[in-house]
mmCIF file as Biopython writes it, N, C-alpha, C and O atoms, coordinates in Angstrom:
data_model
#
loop_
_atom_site.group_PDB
_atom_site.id
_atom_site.type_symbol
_atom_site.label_atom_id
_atom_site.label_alt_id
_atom_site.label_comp_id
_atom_site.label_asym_id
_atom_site.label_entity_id
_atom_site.label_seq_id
_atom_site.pdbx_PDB_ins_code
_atom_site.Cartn_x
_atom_site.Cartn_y
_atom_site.Cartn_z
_atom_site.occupancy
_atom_site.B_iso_or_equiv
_atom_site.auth_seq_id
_atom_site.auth_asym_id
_atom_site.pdbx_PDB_model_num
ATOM 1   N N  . UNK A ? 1  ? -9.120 -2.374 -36.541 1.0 0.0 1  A 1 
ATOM 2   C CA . UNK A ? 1  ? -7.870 -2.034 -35.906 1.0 0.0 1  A 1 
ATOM 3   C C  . UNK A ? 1  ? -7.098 -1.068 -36.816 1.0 0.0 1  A 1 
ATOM 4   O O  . UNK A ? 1  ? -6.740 -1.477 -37.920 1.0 0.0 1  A 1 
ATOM 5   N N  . UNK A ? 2  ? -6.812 0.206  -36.421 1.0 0.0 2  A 1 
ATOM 6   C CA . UNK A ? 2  ? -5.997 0.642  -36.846 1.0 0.0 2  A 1 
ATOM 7   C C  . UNK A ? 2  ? -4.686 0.601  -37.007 1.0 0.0 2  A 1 
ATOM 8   O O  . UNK A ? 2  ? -4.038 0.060  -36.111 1.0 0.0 2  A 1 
ATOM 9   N N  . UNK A ? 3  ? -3.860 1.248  -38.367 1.0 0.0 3  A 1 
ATOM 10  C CA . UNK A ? 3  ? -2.118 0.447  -38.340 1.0 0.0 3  A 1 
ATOM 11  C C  . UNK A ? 3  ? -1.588 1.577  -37.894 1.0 0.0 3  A 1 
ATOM 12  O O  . UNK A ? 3  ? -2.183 2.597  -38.242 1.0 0.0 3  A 1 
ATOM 13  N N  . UNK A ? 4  ? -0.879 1.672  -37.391 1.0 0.0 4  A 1 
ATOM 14  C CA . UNK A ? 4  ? 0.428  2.633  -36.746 1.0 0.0 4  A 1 
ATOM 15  C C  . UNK A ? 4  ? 1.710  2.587  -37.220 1.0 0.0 4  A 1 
ATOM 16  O O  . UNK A ? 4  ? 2.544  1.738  -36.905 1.0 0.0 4  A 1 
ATOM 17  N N  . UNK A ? 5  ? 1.919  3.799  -38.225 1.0 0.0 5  A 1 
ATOM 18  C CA . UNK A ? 5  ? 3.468  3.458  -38.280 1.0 0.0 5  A 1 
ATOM 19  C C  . UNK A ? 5  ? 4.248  4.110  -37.485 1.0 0.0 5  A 1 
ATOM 20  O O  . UNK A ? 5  ? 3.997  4.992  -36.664 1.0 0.0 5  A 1 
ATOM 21  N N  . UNK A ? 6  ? 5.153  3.643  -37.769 1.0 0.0 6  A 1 
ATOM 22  C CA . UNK A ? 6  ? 6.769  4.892  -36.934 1.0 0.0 6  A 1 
ATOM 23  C C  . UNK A ? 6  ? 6.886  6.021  -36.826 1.0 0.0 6  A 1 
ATOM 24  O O  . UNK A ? 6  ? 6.096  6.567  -37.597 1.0 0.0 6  A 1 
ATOM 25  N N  . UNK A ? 7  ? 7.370  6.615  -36.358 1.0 0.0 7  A 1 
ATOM 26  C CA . UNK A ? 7  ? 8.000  8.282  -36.652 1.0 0.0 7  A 1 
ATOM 27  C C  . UNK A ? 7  ? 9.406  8.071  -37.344 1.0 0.0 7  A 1 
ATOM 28  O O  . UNK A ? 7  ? 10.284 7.459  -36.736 1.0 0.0 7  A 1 
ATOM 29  N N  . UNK A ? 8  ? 9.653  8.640  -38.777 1.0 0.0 8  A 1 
ATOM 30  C CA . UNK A ? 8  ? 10.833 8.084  -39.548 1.0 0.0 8  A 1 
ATOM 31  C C  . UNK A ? 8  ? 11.373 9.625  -39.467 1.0 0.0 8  A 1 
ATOM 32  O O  . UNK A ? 8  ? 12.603 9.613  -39.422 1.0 0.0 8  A 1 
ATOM 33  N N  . UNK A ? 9  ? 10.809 11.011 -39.434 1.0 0.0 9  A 1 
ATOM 34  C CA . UNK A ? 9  ? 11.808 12.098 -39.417 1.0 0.0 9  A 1 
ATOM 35  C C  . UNK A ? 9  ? 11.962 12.036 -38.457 1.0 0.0 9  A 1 
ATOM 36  O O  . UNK A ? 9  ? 11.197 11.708 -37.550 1.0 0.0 9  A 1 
ATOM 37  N N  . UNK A ? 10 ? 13.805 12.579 -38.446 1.0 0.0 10 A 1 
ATOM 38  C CA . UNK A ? 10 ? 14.339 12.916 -37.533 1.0 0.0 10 A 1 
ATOM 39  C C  . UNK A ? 10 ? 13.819 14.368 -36.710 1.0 0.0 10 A 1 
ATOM 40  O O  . UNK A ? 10 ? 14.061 14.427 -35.505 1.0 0.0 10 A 1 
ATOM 41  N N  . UNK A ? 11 ? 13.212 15.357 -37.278 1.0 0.0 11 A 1 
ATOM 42  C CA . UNK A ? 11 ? 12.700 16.414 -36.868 1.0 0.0 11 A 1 
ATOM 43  C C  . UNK A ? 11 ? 11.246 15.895 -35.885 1.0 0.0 11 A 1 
ATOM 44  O O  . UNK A ? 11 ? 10.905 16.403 -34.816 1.0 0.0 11 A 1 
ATOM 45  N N  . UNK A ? 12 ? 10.713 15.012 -36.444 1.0 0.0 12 A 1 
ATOM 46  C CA . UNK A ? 12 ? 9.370  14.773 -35.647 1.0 0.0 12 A 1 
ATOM 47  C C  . UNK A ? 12 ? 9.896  13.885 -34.099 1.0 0.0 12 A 1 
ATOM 48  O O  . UNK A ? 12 ? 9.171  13.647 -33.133 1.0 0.0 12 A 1 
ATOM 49  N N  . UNK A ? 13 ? 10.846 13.650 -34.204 1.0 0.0 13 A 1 
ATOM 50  C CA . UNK A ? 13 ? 11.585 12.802 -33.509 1.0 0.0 13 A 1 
ATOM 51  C C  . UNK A ? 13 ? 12.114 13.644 -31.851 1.0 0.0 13 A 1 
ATOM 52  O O  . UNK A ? 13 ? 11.988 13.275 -30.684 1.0 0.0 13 A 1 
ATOM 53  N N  . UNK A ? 14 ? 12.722 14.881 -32.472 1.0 0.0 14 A 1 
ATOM 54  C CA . UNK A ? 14 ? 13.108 15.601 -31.671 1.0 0.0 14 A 1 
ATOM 55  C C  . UNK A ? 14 ? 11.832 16.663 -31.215 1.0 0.0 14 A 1 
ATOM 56  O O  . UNK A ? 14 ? 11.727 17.219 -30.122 1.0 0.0 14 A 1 
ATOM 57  N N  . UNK A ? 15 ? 10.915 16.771 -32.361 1.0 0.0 15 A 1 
ATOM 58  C CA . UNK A ? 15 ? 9.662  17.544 -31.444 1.0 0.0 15 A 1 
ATOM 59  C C  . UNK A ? 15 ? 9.327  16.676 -30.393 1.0 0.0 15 A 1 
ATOM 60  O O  . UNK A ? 15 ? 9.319  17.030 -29.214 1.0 0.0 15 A 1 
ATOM 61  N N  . UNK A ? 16 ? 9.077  15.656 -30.751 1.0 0.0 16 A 1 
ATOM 62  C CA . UNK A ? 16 ? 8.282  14.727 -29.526 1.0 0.0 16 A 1 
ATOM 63  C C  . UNK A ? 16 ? 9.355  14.608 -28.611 1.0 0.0 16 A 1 
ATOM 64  O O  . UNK A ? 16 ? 8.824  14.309 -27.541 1.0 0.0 16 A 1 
ATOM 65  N N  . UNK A ? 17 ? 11.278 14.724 -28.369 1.0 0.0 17 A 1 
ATOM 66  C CA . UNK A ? 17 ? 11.359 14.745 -26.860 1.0 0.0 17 A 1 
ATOM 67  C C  . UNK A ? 17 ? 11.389 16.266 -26.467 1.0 0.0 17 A 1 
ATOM 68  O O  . UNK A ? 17 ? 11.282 16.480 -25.259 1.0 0.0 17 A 1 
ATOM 69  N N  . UNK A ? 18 ? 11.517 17.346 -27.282 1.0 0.0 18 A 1 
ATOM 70  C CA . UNK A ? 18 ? 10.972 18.565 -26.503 1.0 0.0 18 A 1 
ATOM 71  C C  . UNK A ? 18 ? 10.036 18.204 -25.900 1.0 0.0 18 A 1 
ATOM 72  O O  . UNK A ? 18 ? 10.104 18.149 -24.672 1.0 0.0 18 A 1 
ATOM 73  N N  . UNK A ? 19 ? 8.636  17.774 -26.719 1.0 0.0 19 A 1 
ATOM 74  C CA . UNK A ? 19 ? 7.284  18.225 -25.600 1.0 0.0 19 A 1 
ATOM 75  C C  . UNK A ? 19 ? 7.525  16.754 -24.768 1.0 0.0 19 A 1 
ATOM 76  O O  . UNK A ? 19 ? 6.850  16.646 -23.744 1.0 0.0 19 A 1 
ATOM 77  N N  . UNK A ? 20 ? 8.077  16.051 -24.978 1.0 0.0 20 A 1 
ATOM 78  C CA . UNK A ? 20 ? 8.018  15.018 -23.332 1.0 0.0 20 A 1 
ATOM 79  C C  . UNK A ? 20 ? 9.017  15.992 -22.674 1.0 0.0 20 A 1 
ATOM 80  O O  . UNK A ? 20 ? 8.598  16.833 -21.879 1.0 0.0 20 A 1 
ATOM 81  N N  . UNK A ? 21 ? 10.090 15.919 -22.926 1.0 0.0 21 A 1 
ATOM 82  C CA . UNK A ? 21 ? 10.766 16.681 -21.672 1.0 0.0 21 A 1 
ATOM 83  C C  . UNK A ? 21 ? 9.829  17.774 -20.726 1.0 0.0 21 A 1 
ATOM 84  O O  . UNK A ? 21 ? 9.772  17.894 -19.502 1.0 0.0 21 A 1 
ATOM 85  N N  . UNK A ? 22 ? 9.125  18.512 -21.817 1.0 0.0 22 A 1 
ATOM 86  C CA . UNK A ? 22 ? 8.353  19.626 -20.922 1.0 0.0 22 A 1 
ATOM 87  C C  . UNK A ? 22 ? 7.285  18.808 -19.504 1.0 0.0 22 A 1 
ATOM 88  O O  . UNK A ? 22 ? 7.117  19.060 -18.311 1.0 0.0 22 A 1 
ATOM 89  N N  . UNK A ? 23 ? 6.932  18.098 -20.155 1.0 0.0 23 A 1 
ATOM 90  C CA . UNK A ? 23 ? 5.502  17.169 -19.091 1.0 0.0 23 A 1 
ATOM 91  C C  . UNK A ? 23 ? 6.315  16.517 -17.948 1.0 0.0 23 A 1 
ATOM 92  O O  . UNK A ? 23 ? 5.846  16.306 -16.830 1.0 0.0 23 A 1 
ATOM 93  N N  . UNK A ? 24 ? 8.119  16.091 -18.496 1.0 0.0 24 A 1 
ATOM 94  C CA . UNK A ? 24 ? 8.517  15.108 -17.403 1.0 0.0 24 A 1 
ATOM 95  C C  . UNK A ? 24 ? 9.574  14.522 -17.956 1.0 0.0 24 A 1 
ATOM 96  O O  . UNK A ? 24 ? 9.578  14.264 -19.160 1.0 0.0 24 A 1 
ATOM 97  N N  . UNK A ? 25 ? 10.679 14.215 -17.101 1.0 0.0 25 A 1 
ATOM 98  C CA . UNK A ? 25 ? 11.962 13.454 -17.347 1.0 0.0 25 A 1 
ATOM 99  C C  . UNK A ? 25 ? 11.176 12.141 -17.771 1.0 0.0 25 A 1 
ATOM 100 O O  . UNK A ? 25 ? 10.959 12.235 -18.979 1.0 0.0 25 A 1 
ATOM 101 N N  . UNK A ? 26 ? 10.597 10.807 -17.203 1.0 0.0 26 A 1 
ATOM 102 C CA . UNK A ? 26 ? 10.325 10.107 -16.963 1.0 0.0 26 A 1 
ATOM 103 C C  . UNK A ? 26 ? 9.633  9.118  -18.349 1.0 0.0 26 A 1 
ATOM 104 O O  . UNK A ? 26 ? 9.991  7.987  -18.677 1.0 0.0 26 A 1 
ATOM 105 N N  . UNK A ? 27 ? 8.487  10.023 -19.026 1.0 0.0 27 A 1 
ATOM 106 C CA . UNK A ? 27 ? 7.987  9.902  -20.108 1.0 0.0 27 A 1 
ATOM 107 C C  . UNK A ? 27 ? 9.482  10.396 -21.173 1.0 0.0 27 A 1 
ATOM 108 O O  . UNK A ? 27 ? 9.617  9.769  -22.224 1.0 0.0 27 A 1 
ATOM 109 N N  . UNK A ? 28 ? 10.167 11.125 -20.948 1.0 0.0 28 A 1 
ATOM 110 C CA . UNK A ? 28 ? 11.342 11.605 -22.284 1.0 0.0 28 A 1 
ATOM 111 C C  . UNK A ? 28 ? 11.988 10.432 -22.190 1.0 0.0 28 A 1 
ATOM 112 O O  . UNK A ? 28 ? 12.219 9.720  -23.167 1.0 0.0 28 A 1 
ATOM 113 N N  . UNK A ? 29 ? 12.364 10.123 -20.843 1.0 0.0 29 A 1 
ATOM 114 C CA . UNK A ? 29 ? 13.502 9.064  -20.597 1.0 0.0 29 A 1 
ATOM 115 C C  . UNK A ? 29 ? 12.908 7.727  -21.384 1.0 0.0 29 A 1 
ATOM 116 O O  . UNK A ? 29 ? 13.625 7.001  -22.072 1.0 0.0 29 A 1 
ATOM 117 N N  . UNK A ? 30 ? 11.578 7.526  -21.189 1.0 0.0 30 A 1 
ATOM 118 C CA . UNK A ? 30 ? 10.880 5.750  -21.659 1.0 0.0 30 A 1 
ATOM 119 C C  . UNK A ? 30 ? 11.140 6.330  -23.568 1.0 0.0 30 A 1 
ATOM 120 O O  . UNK A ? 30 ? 11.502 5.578  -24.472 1.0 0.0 30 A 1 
ATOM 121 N N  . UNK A ? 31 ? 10.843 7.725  -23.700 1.0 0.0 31 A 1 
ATOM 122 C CA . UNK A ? 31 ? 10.959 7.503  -25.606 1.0 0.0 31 A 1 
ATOM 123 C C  . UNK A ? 31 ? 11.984 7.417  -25.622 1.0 0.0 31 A 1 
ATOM 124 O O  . UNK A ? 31 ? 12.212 6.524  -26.438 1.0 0.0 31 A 1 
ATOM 125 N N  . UNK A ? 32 ? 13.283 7.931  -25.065 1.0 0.0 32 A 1 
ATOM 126 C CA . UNK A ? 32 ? 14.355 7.512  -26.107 1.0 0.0 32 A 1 
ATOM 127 C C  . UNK A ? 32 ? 15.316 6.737  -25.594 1.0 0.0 32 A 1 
ATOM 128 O O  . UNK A ? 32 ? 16.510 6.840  -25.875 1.0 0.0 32 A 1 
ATOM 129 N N  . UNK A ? 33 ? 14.598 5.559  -24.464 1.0 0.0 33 A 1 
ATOM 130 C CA . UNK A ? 33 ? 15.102 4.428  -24.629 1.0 0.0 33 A 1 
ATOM 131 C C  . UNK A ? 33 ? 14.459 3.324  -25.819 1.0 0.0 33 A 1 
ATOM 132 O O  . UNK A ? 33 ? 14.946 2.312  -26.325 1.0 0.0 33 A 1 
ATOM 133 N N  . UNK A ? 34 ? 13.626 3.763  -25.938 1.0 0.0 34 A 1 
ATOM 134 C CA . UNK A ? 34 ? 12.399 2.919  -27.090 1.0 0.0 34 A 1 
ATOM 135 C C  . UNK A ? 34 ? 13.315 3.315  -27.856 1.0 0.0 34 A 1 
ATOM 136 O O  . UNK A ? 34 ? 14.524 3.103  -27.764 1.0 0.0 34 A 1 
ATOM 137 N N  . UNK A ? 35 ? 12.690 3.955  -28.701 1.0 0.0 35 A 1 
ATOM 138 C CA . UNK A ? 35 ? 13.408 4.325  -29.553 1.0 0.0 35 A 1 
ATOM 139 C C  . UNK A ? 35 ? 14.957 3.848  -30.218 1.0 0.0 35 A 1 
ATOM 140 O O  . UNK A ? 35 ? 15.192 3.585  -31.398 1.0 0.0 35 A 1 
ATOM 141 N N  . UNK A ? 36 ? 15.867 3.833  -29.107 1.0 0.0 36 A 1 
ATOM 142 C CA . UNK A ? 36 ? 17.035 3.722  -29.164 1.0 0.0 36 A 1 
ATOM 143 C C  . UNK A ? 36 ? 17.222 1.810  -28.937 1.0 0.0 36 A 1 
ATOM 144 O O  . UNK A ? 36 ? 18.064 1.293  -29.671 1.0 0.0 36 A 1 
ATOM 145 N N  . UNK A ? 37 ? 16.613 1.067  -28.163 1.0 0.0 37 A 1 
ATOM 146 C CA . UNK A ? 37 ? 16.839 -0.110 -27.783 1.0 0.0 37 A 1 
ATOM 147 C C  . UNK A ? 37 ? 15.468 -1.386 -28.746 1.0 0.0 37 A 1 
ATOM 148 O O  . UNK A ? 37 ? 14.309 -1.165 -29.098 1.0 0.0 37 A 1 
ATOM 149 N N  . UNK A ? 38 ? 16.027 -2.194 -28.826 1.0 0.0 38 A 1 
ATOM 150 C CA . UNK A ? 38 ? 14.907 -3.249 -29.512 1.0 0.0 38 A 1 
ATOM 151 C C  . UNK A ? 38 ? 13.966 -3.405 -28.490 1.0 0.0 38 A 1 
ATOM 152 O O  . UNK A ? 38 ? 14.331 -3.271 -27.322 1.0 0.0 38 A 1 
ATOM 153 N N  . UNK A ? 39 ? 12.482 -3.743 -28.845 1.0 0.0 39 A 1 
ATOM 154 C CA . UNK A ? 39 ? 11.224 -4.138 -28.267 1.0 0.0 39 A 1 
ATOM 155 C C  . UNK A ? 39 ? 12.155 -5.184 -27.208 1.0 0.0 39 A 1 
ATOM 156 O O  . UNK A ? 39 ? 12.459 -4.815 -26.073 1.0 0.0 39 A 1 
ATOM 157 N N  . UNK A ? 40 ? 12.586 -6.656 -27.816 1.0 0.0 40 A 1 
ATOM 158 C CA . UNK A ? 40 ? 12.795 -7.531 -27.011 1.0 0.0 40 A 1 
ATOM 159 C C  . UNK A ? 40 ? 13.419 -7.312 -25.857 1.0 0.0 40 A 1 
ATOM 160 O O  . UNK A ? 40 ? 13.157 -7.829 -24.771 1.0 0.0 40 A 1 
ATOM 161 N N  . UNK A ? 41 ? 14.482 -6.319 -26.180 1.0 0.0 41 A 1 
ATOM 162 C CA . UNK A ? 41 ? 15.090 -5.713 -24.486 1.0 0.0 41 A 1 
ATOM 163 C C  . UNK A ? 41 ? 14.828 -5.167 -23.869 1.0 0.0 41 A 1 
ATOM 164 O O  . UNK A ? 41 ? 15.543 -5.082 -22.870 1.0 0.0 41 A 1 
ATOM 165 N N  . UNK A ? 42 ? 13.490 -4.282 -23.957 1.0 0.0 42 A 1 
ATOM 166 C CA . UNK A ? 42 ? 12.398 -3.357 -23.060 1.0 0.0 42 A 1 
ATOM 167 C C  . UNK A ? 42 ? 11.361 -4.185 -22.559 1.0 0.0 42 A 1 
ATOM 168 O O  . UNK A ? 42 ? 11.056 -4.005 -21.380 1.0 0.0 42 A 1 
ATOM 169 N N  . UNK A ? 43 ? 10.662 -5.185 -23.299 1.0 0.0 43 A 1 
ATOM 170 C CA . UNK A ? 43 ? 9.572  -5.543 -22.933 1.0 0.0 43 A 1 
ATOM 171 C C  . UNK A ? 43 ? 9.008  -6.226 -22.003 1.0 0.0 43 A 1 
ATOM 172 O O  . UNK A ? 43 ? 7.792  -6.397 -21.917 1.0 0.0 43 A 1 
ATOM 173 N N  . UNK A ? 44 ? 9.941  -6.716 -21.155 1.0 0.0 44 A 1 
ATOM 174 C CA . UNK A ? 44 ? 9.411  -7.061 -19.392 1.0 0.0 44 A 1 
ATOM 175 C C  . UNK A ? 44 ? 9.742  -6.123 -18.770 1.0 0.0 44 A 1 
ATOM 176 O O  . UNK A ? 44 ? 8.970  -6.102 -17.811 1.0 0.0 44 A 1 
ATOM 177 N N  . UNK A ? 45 ? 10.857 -4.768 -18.646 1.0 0.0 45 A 1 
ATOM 178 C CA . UNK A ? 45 ? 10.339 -4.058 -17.746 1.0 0.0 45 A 1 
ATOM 179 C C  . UNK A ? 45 ? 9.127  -3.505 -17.154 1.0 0.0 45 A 1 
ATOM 180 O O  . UNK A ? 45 ? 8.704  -2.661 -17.945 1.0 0.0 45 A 1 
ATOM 181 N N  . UNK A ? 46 ? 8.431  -3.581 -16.212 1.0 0.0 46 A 1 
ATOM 182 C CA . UNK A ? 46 ? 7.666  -2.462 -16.356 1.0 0.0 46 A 1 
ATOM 183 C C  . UNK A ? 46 ? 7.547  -1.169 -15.642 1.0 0.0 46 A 1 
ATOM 184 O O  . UNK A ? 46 ? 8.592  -0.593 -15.339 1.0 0.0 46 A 1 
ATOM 185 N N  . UNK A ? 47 ? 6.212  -0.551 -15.283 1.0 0.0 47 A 1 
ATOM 186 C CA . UNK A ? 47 ? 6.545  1.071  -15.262 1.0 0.0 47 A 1 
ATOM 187 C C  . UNK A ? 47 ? 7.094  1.320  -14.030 1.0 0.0 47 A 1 
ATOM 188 O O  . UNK A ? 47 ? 8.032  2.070  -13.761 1.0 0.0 47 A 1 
ATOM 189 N N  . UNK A ? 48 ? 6.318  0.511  -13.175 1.0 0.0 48 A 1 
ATOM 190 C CA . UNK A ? 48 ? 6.861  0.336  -11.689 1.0 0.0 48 A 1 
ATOM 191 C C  . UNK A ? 48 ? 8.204  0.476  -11.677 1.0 0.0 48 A 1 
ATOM 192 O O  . UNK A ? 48 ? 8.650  1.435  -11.047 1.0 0.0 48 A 1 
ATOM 193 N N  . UNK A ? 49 ? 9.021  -0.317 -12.273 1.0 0.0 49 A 1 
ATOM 194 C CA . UNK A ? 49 ? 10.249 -0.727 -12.142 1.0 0.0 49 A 1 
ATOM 195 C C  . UNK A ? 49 ? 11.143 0.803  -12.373 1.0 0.0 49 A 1 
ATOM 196 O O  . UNK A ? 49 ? 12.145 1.016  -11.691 1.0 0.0 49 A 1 
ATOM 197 N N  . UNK A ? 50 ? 10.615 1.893  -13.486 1.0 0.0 50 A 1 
ATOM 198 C CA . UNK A ? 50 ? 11.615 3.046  -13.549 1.0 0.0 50 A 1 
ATOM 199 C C  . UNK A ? 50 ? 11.428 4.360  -12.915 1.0 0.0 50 A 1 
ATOM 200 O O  . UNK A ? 50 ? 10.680 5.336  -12.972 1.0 0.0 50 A 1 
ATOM 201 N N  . UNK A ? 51 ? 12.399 3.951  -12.323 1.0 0.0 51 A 1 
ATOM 202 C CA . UNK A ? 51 ? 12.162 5.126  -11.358 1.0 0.0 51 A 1 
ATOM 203 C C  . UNK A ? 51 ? 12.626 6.746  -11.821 1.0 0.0 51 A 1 
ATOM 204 O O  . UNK A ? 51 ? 13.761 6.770  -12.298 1.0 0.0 51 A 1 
ATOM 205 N N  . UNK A ? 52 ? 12.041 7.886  -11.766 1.0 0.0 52 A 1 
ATOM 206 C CA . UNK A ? 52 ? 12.752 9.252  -11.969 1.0 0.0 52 A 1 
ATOM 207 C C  . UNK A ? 52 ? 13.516 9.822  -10.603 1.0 0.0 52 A 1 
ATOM 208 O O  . UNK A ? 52 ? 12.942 10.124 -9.557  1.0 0.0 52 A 1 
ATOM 209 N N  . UNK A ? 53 ? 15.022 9.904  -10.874 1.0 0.0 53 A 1 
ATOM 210 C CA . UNK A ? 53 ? 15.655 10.756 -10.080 1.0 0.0 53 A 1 
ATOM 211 C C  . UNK A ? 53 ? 15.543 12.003 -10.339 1.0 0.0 53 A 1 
ATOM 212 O O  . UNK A ? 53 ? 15.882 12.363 -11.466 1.0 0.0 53 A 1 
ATOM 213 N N  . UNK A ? 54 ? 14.974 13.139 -9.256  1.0 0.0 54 A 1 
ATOM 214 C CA . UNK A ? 54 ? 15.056 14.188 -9.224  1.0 0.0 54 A 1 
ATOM 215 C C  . UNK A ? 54 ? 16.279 14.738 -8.466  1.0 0.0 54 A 1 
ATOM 216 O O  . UNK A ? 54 ? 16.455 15.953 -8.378  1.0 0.0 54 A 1 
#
């Protein structure tokens, strides 16, 4: 099993929601609620559940 750490720069942080934004609101929107909110308060949503308003 491989270990995974974090993304700790703030620069790598903001590359990754440029290139999500480019692919899709939807994927930008799930990183920087992660990001921003604890595991425990995300982790029964699921994908079904978020919807993208266009």
């Amino acid at each position: 099993m491989k270990i995974v750490q974090p993304i700790r720069s703030k620069a790598k942080i903001n590359e990754m929601k440029i290139e999500l934004k480019k692919k899709g609101t939807r994927d930008y929107l799930l990183f920087v609620t992660g990001i921003n909110t604890r595991i425990k308060n995300i982790r029964h949503h699921k994908i079904k559940s978020i919807r993208c308003i266009k």
